[in-house]
N, CA, C and O of each residue as an XYZ file, in Angstrom:
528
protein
N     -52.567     80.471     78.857
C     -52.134     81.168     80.064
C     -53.021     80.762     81.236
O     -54.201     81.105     81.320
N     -52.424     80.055     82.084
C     -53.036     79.723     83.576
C     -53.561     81.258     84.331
O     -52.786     82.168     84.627
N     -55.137     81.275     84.559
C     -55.476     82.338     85.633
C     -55.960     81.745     86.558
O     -56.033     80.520     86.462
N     -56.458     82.416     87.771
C     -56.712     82.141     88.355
C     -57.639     83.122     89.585
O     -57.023     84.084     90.044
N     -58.446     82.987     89.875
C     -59.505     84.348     90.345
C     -60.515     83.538     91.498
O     -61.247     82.549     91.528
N     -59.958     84.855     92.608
C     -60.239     83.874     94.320
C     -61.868     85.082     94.331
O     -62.070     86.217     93.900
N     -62.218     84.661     94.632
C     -63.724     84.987     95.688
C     -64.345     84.747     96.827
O     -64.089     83.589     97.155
N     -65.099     85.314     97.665
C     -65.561     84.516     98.718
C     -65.264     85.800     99.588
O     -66.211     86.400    100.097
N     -63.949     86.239     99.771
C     -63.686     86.770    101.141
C     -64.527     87.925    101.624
O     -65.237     88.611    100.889
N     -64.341     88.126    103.335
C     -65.273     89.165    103.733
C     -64.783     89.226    105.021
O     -63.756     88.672    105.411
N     -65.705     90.064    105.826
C     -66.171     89.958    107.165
C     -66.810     89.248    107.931
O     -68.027     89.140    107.777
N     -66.074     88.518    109.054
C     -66.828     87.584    109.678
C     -66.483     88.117    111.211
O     -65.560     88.918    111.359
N     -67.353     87.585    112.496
C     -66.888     87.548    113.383
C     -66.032     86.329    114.039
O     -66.000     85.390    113.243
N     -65.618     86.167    114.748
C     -64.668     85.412    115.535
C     -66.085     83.715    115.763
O     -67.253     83.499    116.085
N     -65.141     83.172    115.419
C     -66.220     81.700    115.594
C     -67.397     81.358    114.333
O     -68.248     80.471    114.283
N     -67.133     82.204    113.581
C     -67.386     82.433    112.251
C     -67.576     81.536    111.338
O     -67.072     80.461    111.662
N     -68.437     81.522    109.657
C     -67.148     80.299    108.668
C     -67.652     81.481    107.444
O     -68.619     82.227    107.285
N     -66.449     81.171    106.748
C     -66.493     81.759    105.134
C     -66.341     80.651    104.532
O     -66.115     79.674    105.247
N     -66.427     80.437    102.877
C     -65.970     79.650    101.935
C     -64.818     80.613    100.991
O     -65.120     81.700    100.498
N     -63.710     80.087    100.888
C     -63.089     80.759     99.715
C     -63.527     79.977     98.220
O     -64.211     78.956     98.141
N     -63.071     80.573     97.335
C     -63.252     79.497     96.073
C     -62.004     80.628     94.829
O     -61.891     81.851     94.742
N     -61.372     79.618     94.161
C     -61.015     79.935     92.930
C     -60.825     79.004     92.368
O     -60.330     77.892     92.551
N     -61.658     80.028     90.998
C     -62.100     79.472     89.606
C     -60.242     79.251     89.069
O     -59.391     80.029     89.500
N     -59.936     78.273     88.257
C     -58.903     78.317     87.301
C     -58.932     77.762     85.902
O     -59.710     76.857     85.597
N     -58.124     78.278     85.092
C     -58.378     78.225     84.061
C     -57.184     78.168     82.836
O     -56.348     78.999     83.192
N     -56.800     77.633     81.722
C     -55.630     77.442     81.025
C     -54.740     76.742     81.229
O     -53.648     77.005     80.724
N     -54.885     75.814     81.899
C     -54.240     74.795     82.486
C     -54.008     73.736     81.121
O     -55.060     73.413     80.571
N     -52.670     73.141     80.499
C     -52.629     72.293     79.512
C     -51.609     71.236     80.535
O     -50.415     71.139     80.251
N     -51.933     70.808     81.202
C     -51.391     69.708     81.916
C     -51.900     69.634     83.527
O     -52.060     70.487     84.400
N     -52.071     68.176     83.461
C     -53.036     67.877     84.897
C     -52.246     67.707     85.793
O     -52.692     68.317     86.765
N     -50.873     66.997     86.160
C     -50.723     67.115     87.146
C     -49.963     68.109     87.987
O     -48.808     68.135     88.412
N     -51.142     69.030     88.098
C     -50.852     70.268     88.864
C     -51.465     70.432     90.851
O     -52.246     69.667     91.416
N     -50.972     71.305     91.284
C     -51.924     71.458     92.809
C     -52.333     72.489     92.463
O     -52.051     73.036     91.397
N     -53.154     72.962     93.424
C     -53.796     74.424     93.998
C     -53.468     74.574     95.280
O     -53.665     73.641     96.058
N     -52.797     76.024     95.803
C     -52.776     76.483     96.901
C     -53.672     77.548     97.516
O     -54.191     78.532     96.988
N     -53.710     77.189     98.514
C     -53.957     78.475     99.393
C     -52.885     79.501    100.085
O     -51.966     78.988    100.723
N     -52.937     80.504    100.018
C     -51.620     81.279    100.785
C     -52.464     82.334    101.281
O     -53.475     82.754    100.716
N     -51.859     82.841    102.660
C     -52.179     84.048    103.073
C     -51.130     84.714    103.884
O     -50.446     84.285    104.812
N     -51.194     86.328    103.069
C     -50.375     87.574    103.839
C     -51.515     88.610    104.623
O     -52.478     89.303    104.293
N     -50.648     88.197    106.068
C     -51.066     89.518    106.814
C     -50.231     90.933    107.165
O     -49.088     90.740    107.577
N     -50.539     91.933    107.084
C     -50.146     93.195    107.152
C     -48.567     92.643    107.896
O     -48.628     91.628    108.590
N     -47.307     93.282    107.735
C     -46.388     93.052    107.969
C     -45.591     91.650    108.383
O     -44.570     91.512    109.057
N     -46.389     90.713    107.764
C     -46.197     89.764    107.556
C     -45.598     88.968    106.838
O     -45.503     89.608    105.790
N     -44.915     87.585    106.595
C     -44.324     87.301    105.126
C     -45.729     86.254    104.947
O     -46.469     85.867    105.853
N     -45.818     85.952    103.511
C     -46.585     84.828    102.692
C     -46.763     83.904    103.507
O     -45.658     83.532    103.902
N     -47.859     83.135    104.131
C     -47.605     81.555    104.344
C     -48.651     81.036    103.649
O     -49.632     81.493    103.062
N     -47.869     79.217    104.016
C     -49.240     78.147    102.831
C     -49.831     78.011    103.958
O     -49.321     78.009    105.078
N     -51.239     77.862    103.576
C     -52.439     77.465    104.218
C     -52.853     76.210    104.215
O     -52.900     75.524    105.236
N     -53.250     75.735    102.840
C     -53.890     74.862    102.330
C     -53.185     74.123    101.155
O     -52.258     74.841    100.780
N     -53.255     72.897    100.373
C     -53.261     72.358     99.251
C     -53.594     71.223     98.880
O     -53.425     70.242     99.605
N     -54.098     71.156     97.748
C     -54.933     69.854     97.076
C     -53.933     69.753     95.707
O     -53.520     70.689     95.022
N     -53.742     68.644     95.581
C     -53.414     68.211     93.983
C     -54.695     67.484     93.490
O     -55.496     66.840     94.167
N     -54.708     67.803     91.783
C     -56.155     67.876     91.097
C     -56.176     66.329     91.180
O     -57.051     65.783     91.852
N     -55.249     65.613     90.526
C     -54.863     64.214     89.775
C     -55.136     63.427     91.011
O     -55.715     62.393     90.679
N     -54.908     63.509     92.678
C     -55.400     62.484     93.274
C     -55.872     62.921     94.245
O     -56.049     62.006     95.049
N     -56.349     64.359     94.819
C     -56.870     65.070     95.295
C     -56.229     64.993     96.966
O     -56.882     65.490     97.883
N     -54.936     64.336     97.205
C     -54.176     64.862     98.002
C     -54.075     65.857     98.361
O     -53.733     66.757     97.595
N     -54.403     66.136    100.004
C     -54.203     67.406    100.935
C     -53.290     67.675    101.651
O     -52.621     66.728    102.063
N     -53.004     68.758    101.974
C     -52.313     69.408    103.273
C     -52.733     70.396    103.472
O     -53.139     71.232    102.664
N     -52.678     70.441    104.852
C     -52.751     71.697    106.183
C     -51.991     72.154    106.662
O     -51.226     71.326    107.156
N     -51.604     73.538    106.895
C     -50.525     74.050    107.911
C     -51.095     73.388    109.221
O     -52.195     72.851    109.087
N     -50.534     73.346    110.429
C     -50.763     72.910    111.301
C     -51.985     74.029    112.134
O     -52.882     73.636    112.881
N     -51.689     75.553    111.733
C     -52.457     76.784    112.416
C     -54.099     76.546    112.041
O     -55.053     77.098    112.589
N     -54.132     75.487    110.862
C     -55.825     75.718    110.362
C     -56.076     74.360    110.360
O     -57.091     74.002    109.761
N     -55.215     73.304    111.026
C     -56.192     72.115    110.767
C     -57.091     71.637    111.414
O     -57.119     72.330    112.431
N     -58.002     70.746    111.498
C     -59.298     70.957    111.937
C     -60.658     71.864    111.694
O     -61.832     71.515    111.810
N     -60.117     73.122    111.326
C     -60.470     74.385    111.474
C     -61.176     74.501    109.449
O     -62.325     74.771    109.098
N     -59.974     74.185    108.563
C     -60.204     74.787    107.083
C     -60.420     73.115    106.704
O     -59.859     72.129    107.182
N     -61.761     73.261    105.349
C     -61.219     71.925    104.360
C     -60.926     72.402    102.761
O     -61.780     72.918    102.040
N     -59.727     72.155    102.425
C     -59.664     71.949    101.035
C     -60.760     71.260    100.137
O     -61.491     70.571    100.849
N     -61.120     71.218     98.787
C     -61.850     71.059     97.952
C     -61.305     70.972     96.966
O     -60.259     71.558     96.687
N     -62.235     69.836     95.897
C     -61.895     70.308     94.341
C     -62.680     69.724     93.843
O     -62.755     68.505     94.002
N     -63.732     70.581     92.882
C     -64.630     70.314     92.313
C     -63.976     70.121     90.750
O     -64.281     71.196     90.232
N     -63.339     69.439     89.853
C     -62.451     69.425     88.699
C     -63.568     69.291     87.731
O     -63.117     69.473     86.600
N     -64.734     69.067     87.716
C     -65.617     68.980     86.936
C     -65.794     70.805     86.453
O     -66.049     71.353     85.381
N     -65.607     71.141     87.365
C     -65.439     73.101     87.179
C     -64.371     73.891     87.348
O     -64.353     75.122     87.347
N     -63.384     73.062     87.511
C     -62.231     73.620     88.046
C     -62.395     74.658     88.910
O     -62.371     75.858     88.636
N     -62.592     74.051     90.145
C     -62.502     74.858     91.418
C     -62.440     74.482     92.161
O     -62.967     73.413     92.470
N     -61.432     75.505     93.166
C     -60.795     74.864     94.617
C     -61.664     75.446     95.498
O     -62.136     76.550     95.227
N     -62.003     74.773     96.694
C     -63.150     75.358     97.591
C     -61.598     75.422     98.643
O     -60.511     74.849     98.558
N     -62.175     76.403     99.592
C     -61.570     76.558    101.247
C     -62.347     76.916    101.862
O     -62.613     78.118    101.889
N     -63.120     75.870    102.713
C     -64.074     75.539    103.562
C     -63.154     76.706    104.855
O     -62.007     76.475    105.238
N     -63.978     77.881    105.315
C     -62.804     78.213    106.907
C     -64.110     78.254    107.998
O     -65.003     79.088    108.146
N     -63.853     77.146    108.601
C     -64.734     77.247    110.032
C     -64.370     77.692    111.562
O     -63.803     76.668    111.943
N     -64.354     78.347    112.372
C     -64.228     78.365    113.625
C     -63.088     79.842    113.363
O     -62.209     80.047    114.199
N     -63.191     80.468    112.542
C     -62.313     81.589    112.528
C     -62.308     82.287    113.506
O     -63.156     82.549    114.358
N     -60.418     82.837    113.196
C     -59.788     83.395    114.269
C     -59.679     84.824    114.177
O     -59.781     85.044    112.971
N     -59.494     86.170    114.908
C     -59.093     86.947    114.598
C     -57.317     87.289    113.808
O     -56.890     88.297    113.246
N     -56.764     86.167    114.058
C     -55.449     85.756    113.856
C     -55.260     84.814    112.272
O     -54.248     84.392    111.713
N     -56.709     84.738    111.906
C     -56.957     84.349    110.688
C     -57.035     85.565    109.387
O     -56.943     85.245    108.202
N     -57.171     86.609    109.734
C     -57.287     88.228    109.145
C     -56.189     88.148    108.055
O     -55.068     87.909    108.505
N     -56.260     88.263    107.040
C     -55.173     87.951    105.451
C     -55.713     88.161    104.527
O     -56.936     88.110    104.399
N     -54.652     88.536    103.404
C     -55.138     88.382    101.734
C     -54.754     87.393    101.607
O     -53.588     87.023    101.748
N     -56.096     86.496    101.181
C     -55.807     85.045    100.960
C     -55.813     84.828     99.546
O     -56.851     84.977     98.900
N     -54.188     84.318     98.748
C     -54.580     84.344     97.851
C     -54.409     82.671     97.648
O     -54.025     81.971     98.585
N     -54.773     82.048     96.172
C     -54.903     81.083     95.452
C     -53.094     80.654     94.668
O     -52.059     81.321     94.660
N     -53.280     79.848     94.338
C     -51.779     79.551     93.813
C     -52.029     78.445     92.253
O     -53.159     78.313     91.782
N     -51.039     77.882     91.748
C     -51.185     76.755     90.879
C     -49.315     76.607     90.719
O     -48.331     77.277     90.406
N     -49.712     75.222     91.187
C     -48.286     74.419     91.077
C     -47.772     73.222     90.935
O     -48.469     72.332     91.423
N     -46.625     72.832     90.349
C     -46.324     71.120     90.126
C     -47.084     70.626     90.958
O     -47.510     71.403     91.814
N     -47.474     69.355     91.009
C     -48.337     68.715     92.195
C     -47.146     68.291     92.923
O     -47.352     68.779     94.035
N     -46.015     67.677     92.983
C     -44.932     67.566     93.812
C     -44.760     68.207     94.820
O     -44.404     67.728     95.896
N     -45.039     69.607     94.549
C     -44.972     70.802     95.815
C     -45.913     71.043     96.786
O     -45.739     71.801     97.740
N     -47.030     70.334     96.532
C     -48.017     70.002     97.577
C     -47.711     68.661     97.950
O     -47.764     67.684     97.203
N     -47.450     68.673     98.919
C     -46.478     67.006     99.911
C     -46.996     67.372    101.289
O     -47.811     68.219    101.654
N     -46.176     66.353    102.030
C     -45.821     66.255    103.068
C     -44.759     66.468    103.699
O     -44.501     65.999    104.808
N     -43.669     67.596    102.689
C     -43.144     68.585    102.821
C     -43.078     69.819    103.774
O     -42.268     70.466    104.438
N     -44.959     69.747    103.320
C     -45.307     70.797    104.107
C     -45.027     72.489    103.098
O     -43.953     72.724    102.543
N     -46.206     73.444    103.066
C     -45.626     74.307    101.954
C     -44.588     75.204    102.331
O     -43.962     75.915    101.545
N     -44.360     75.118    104.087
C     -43.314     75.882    104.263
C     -41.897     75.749    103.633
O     -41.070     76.591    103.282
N     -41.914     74.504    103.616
C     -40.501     74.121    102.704
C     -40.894     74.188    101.421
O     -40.001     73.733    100.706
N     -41.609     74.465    100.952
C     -41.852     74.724     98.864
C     -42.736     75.658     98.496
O     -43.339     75.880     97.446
N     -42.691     76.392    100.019
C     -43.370     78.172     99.251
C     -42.683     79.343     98.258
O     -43.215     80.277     97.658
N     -41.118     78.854     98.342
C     -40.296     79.693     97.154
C     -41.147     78.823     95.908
O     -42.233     79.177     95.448
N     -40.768     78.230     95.705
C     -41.146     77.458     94.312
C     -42.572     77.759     93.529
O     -42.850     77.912     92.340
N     -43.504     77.775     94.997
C     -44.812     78.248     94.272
C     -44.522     80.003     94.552
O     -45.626     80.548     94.552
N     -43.727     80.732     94.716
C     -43.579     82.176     94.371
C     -42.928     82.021     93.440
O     -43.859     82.292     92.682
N     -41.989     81.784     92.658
C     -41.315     81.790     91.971
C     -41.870     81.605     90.704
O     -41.923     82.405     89.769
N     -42.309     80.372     90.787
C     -42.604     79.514     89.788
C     -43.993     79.208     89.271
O     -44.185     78.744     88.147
N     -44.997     79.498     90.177
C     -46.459     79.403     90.142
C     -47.115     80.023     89.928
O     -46.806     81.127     90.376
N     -47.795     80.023     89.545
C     -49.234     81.083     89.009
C     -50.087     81.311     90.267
O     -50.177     80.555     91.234
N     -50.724     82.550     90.066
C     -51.292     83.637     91.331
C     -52.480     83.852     90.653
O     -52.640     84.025     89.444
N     -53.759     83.808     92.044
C     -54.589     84.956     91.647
C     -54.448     86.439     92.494
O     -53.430     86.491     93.183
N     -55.145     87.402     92.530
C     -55.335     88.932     93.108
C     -55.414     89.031     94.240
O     -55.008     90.081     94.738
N     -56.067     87.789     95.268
C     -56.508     87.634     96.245
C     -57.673     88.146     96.856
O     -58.097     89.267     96.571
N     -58.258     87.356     97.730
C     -59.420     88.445     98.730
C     -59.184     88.253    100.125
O     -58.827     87.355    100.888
N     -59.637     89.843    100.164
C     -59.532     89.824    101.835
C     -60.507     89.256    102.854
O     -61.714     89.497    102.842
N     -59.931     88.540    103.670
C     -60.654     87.956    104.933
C     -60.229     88.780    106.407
O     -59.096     88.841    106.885
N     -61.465     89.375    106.958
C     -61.297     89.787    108.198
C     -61.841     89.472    109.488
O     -63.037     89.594    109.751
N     -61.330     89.235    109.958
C     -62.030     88.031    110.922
C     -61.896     89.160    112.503
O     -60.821     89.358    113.069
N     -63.442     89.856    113.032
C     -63.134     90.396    114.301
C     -63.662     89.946    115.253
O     -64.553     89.097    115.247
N     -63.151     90.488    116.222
C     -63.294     89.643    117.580
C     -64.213     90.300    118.869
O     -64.338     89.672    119.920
């Protein structure tokens, strides 16, 4: 059974950086991604971030690039999310994901965020609050 368990989040002020990280685990096939997703209060889900393990291919939403770096330490299985220059508009339960590596593209996760709801494995999330 694939888990997956995010840490890191907190309180920051505006201009800020946190690290996210989740550990994963039960994985019997490599070519998988890791996401990032975050919901804010009356908000729907969006992708943030993603790395595939197998060639460590990224993407960025366009709202955090520059700003977040993806990671993957596979020697420990863990995804880092570097967040620098935070926004108050950055404020979310950020959670972690695991999915075909296909679905992390250049797609973009807006077009293959059903698939990783659907179909992907979740962690609990942590909260990031970012004030201003």
């Amino acid at each position: 059974e694939v888990q997956l368990v995010e840490s890191g989040g907190g309180l920051v002020q505006a201009g800020g950086s946190l690290t996210l990280s989740c550990a994963a685990s039960g994985f019997t096939w490599d070519d998988y991604a890791i996401g990032w997703f975050r919901q804010a209060p009356g908000k729907e889900r969006e992708g943030v971030s993603c790395i595939r393990r197998y060639d460590y291919s990224t993407y960025y939403a366009d709202s955090v690039k520059g700003r977040f770096t993806i990671s993957s330490d596979n020697a420990n299985n863990t995804v880092y999310l570097q967040m620098n220059s935070l926004k108050p508009e950055d404020t979310a339960v950020y959670y972690c994901a695991a999915d075909k590596g296909y679905y992390c593209s250049g797609y973009g996760l807006a077009a293959t965020i059903s698939h990783w709801r659907d179909f992907g494995s979740w962690g609990q999330g942590t909260q990031v609050t970012v004030s201003s």
